[in-house]
N, C-alpha and C positions, 0 to 999 in steps of 0.2 A: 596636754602631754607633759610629764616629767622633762624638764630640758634637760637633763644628765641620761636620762633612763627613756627612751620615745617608747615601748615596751611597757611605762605603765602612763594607763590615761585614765582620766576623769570624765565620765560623765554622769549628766542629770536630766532626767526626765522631768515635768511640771512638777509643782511645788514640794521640791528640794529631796525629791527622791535620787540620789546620791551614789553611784556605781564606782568602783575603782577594779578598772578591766587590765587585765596582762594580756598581751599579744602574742605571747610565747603558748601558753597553757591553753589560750580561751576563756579563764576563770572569771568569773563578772562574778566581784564581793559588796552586796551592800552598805553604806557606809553611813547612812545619815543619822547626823545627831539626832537624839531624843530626850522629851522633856523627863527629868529624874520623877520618882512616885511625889507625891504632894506639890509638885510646880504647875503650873497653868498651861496649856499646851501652847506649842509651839508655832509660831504663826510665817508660814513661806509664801515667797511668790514665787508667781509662775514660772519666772527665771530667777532664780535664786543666784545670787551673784558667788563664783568661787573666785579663789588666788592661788596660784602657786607661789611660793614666797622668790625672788628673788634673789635673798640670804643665804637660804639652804631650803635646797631642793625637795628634802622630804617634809617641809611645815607647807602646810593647807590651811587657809583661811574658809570657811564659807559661813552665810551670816541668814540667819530667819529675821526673828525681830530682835535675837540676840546673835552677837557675833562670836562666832566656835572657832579655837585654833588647835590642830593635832600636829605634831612633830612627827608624827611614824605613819605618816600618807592616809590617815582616816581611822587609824584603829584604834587611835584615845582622843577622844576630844575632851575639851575642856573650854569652856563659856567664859571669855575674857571681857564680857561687858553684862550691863542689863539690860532691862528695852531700853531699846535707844530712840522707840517713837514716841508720838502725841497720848498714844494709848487712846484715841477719840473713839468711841462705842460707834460702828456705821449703821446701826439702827435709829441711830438721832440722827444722822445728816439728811438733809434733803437731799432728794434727785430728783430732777426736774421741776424743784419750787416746791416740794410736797416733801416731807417725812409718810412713806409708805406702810401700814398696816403689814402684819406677819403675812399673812394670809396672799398676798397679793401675788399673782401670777408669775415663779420663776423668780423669786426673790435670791438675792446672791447667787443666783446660778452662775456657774463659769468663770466666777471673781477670785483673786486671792483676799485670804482673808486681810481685811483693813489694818493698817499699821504694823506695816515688812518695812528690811531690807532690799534696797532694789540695786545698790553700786555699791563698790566695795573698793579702796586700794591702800597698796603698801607705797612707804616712801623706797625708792631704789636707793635713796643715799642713808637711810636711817628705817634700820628694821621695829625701831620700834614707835613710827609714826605710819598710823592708823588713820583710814576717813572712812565713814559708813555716811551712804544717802539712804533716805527715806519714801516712800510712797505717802508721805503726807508734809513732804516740803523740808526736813531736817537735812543737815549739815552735822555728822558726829566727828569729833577730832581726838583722839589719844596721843601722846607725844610720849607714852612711859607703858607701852607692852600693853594697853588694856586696864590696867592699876586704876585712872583717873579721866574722863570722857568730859569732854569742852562741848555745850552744843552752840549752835548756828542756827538761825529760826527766820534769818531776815536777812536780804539779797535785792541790791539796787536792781528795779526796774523789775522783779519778777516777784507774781503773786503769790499770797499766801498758800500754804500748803501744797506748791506744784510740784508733781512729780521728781525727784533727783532721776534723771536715764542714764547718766555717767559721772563717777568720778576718775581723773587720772592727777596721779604723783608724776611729779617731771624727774627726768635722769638727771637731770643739768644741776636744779640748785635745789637745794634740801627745804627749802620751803615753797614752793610753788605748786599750785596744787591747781588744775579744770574742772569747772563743773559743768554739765549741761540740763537742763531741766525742760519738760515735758507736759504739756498743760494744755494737750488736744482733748482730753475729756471734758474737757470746760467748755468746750467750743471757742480757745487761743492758742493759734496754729503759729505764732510766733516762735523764732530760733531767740533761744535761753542759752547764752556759753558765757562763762565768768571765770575770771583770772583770779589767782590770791598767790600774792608772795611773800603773805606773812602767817603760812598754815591754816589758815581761813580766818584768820582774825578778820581782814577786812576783803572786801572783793570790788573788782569791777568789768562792764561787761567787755565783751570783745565780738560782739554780734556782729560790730562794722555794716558792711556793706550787704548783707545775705538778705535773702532773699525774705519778705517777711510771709511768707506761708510756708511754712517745711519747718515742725521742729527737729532738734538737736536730736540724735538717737547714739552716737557713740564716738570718742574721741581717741588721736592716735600723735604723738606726736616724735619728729625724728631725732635719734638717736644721738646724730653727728651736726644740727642747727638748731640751735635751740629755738630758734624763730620761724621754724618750719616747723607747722601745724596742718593736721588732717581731721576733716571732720565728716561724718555721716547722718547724713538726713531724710527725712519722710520721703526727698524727691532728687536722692543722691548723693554722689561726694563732693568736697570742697575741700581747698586747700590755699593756708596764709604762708607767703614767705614774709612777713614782717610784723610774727607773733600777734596776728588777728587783727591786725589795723585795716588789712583790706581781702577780701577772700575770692577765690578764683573757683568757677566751677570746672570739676574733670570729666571729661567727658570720655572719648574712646572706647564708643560702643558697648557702654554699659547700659541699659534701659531707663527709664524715669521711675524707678521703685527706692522702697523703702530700704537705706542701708543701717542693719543694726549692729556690724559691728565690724570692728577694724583693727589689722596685726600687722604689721611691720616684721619683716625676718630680713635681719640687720646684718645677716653676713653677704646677702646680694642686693639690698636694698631694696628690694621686693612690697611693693603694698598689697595687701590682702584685703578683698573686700566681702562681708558677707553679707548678702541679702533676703528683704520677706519674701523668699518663693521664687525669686529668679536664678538660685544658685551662687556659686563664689567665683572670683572676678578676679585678675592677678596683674597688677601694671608692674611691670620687669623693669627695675632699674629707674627709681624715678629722683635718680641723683642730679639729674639737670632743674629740677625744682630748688636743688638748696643755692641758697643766694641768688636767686631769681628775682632781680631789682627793674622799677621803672625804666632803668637807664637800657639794661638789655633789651625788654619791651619794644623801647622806643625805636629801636633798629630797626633799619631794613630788612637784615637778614642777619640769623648769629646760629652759629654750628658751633652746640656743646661739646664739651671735652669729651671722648671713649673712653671707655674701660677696655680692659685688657680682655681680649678673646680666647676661649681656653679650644683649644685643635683637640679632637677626639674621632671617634668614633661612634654615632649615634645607634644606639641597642633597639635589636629587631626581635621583639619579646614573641614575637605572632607568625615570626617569620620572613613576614612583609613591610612592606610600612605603615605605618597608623596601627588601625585594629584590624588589618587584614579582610580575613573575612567571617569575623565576629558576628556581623550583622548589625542592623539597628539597635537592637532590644540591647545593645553590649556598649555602655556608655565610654567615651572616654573620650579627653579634652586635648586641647591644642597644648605642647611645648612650645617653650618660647625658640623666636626663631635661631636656626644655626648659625654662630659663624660670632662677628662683630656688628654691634647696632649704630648705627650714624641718628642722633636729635638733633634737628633743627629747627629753627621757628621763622616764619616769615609774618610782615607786620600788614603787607599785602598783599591779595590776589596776582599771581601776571596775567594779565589780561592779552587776549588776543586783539589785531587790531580792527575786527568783526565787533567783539565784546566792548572795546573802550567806544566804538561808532556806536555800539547800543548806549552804552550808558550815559555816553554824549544826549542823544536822542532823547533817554528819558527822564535828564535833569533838563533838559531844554520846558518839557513837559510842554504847557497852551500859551508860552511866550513866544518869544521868535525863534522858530523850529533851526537847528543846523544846515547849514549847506548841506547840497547832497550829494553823493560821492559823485568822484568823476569816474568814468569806466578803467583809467588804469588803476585806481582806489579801491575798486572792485576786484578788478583782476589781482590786484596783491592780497586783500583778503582771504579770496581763494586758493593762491598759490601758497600764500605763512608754512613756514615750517611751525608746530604747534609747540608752543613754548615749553621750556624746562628748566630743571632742577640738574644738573650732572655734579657726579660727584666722583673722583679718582681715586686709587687706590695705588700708592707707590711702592714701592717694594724697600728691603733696608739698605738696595744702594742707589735708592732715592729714583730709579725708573718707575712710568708709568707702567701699571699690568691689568686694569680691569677698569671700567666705568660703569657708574649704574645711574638711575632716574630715578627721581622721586616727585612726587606730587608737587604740585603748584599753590595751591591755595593757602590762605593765611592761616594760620595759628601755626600748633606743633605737630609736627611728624616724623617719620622713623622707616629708616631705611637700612636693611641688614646686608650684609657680605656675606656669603657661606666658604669665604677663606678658598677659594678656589680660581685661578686664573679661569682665561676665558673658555670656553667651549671652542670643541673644532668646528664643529658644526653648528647652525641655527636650528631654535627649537622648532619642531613643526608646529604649522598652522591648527591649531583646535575649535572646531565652533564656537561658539558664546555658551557656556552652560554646559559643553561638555565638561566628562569625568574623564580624568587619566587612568589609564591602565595600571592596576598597583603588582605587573609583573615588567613591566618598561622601565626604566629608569631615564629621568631627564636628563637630556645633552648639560656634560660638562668639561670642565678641565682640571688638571691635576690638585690636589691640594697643595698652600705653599708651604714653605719652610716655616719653623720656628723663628723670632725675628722681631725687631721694631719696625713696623711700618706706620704709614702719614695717608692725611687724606687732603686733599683740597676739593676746593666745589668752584661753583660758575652757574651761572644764567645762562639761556639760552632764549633770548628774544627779537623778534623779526631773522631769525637765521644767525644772527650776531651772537659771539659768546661773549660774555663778558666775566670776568673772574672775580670770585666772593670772597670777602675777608676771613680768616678764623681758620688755617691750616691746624689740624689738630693732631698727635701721634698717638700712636698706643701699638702693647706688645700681641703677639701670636704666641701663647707658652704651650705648654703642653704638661701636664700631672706626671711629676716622675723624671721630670727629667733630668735629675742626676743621674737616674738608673736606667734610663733609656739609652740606648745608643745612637749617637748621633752621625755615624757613620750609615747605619741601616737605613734613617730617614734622610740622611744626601743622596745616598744610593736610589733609593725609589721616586724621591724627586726628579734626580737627573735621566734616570730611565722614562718616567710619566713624562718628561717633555721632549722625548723623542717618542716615544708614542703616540705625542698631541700630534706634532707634525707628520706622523705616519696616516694619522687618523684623519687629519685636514684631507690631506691628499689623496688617500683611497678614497673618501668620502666625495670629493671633488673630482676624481678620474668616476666613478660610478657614475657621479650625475652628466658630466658630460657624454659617457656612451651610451646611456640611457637616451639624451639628448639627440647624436647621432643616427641611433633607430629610430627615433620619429619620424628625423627629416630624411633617413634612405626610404622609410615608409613611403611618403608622400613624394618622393621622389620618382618611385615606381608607380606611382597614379600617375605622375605628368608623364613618365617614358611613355605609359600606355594610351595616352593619348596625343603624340606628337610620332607621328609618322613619318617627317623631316629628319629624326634625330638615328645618326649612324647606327646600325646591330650593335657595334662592340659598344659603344655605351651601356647597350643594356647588359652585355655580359661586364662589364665593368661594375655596377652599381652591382650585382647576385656576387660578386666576387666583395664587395665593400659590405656587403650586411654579413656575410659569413666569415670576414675578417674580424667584425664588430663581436656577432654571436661567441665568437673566441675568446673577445678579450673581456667581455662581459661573464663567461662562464668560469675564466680564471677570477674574477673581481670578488661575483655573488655565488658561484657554486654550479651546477648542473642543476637546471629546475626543471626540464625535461624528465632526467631520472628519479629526482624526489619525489613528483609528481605521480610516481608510480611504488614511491615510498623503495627506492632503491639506495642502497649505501656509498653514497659518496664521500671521497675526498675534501678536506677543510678547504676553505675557498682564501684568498688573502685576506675579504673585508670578515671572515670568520675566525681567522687567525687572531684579527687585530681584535675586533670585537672580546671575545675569550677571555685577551689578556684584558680588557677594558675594566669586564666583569668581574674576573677575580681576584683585582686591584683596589679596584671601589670602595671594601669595604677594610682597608689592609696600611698599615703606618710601620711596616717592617718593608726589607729589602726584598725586590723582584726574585722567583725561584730562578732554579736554572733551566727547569724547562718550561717557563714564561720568557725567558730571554731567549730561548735555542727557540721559539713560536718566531719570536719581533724579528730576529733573523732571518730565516725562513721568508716571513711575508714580503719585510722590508728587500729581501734580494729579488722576490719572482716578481713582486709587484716594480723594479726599475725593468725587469724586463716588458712586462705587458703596457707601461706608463710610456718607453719609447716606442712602441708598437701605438697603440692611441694617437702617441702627439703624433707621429708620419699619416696616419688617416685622417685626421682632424684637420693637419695645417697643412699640406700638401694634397693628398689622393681624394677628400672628398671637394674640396677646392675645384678642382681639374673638372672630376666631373660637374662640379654645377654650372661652371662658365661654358660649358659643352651643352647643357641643357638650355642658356638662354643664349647661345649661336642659332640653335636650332629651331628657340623662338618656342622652346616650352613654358606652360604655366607656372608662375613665382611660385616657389616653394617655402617655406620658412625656412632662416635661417642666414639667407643671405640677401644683401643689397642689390635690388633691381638695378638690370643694366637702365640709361639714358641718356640721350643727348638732345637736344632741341633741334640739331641739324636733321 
């Protein structure tokens, strides 16, 4: 894509068949250079390497065996070099120990023609330094626009004529330049990366520590650390924070394939990953990589700095959330999650004290086995609370408002906030493998203000919390907000959190007279079989279920009459619910007749809430201790009578 213009892009089909498409029109214009009448033709590979210049936007680089540069996005080219290969005839080479006869079965099928351009780059600090790799081992350098071509033929520790797979210009210093090189048609599956900081006059490698089966396929390096390097290989990504002296594999659920290539989009710090046939791959934010030293490593535990979290409103293109009901056949991929990300790295496992008795046991191994637990040793095994990660979320005048859990095990992990206090309510229970209903929305709580807020963390092991190093801040902003009103967003906050408490408590009056009909239920089993217990009791309890049915039909509504698909009256948890929903998806101030609702609820639900608590703590009370006078069957709910006299 034009980075000034995303409305024109380049692309190319196998050997350097060259499009330059508008996304406004539709129009897909052919572009690729051709060889002039009396020139030799023109020799592409299968990925013909392009550039968009860095300098200025509309100059394109893209290179066969010669390299073409147009200034007006593809419609003059003009050849600022000559072959820049061996020119080697691939009818004299051997394959496989033999130079092959014309004739022979399938000859050059599906090859690019011998001696291309295979990598290409511009310097970012000096547009008129050039490097073009070869598919037969060259290194070409220009330092003057093209005018005059430096070659390169010979590279410590890697064989003659090996593939070049990548060239990259570094941002940082005007003559640093990475090479990767590709030498698996040989049957040498070794990783080729080589450093130069003197424009390829000399090099040396930077292979370090990689793995030696997987070569080099494409190189990326950041923007803002010069010593922060990312690389793509046969069997994935890797990455050096101390400019290739030691390399880390990244893992996070990308597959073991082939990565050929890698972009960096510098304004969220975003790595891009593309791969043979598995699709592209996106690590959000891998700004806790830079300066990523042994010393941090060697830690216990260390929580990276945040970025600031932008408060929005997340767009519902489908209606729903995700892709709706799109279907399968209708692709589309995960956003990065909502809210703020919390990175931390831990150096070890916590183990449980089950898990450390295993691993006792099995470093003991056929020597002298461990003691073996004693039953209260056991018993605490089983009792452990299961260890954790807890991490806090303070508000900007420094109170506690939300906590969440993160994973246990070592390395790196990530843990997001969706910028919401807590929920009234708990989420319901979901089997294993269930799908959420994408017309329900998960239990939450208000969104916060705009604001700097802090995180702290802790351990949580054998029940013990213990508190982790590395308090870290960062802001909550919002887009606009000079031109927002910030009165609007006080206003809906401070309504959202009388709403939560409305919603706690209707939520929590629900479930207890939900609770209450049970136990009158089973109450009226034991009347029915205790023939000791006075009549008025039983009129007592018909008189408690139809006080209950009352205050449950104010809560939830009439389902009697619904039931028959009749029109009733909003119920208070319908009320509350409402405003829930038409809040949800809203960062402006409460209407007036969403407040004239919370009203409403909030008044009838104190009256049906003292009504509840007199049956709950008083009237059903009375009766139960009348039912175990009378030497009726235990019911749920309450404490068997006993005495040992």
């Amino acid at each position: 894509m034009d980075p000034q213009d995303p409305n024109t892009v380049y692309a190319e089909a196998q050997y350097g068949v060259l499009v330059r498409y508008d996304r406004r029109t539709g129009e897909s214009l052919g572009i690729q250079p051709q060889a002039l009448p009396g020139e030799p033709p023109l020799r592409w590979n299968w990925d013909s390497p392009i550039v968009i210049s860095t300098h200025q936007h509309t100059r394109v680089y893209f290179a066969a065996n010669k390299v073409f540069r147009s200034d007006d996005r593809g419609s003059t080219w003009k050849a600022i070099s000559g072959d820049l290969t061996r020119q080697l005839d691939r009818n004299q080479l051997p394959v496989m120990g033999k130079v092959w006869p014309p004739d022979t079965v399938a000859k050059n099928e599906s090859t690019s023609f011998y001696g291309n351009i295979t990598a290409l780059a511009e310097s970012p600090k000096d547009e008129d330094l050039l490097y073009a790799g070869t598919d037969d081992g060259l290194v070409q350098v220009t330092e003057d626009a093209g005018k005059h071509w430096r070659k390169v033929e010979k590279f410590p520790g890697v064989p003659e004529r090996t593939y070049v797979s990548r060239l990259l210009a570094s941002r940082h210093a005007v003559h640093t330049v990475y090479a990767a090189f590709d030498n698996h048609k040989n049957g040498d599956f070794k990783p080729y990366v080589l450093k130069s900081t003197d424009a390829g006059k000399t090099w040396k490698s930077i292979a370090g520590n990689l793995p030696h089966n997987g070569p080099v396929l494409a190189l990326a390096e950041d923007p803002v650390d010069a010593n922060l390097l990312f690389l793509g290989t046969e069997f994935g990504v890797y990455f050096s924070s101390d400019a290739g002296g030691r390399w880390v594999h990244l893992g996070g659920g990308i597959p073991t394939i082939a990565v050929r290539d890698l972009a960096i989009q510098g304004r969220m710090n975003d790595l891009v990953v593309g791969t043979f046939g598995r699709g592209i791959y996106i690590l959000d934010d891998y700004t806790p990589l830079r300066g990523l030293t042994p010393a941090v490593l060697s830690k216990p535990a260390h929580l990276f700095s945040v970025r600031d979290a932008w408060l929005y409103i997340q767009s519902r293109q489908y209606g729903l959330r995700g892709k709706a009901f799109q279907g399968a056949a209708f692709y589309s991929a995960d956003n990065p999650p909502y809210g703020t990300t919390l990175t931390y790295y831990l150096k070890e496992t916590i183990q449980t004290k089950k898990e450390q008795r295993h691993a006792a046991e099995k470093k003991a191994g056929k020597g002298k086995p461990p003691a073996y637990p004693k039953p209260a040793e056991l018993r605490a095994e089983a009792e452990e609370a299961a260890p954790a990660i807890l991490f806090t979320i303070h508000d900007p005048l420094g109170e506690p408002i939300r906590t969440l859990t993160g994973p246990i095990t070592k390395g790196f992990h990530r843990v997001s906030w969706d910028l919401r206090e807590p929920a009234p309510v708990l989420p319901r229970r979901r089997p294993p493998g269930a799908e959420s209903d994408v017309f329900s929305e998960p239990s939450s709580g208000a969104l916060v203000m705009p604001g700097t807020y802090s995180v702290t963390w802790a351990q949580r092991v054998g029940g013990k919390i213990t508190p982790l190093p590395g308090r870290q801040e960062f802001r909550v902003v919002v887009e606009g907000a000079a031109e927002a009103p910030l009165a609007d967003r006080q206003a809906l906050f401070t309504f959202q959190r009388q709403l939560t408490k409305l919603r706690r408590a209707v939520s929590g009056a629900l479930a207890a007279a939900n609770d209450v009909s049970d136990r009158l239920e089973e109450i009226q089993r034991a009347i029915r079989v205790t023939p000791a217990l006075a009549e008025k009791w039983r009129t007592v309890a018909d008189k408690l279920e139809q006080r209950n049915r009352d205050i449950l039909r104010a809560l939830r509504g009439d389902q009697a009459l619904r039931a028959r698909n009749e029109n009733t009256p909003p119920s208070i948890a319908e009320r509350v619910q409402t405003i829930v929903g038409q809040q949800r998806l809203a960062l402006t101030a409460p209407t007036t007749t969403q407040r004239q609702q919370y009203q409403a609820a909030s008044h009838e639900f104190a009256r049906e809430l003292s009504k509840l608590r007199q049956l709950v703590q008083t009237d059903l009370p009375r009766l139960e201790k009348a039912l175990s006078a009378a030497g009726a069957p235990w019911t749920p709910g309450r404490l068997p009578e006993w005495s040992e006299k």
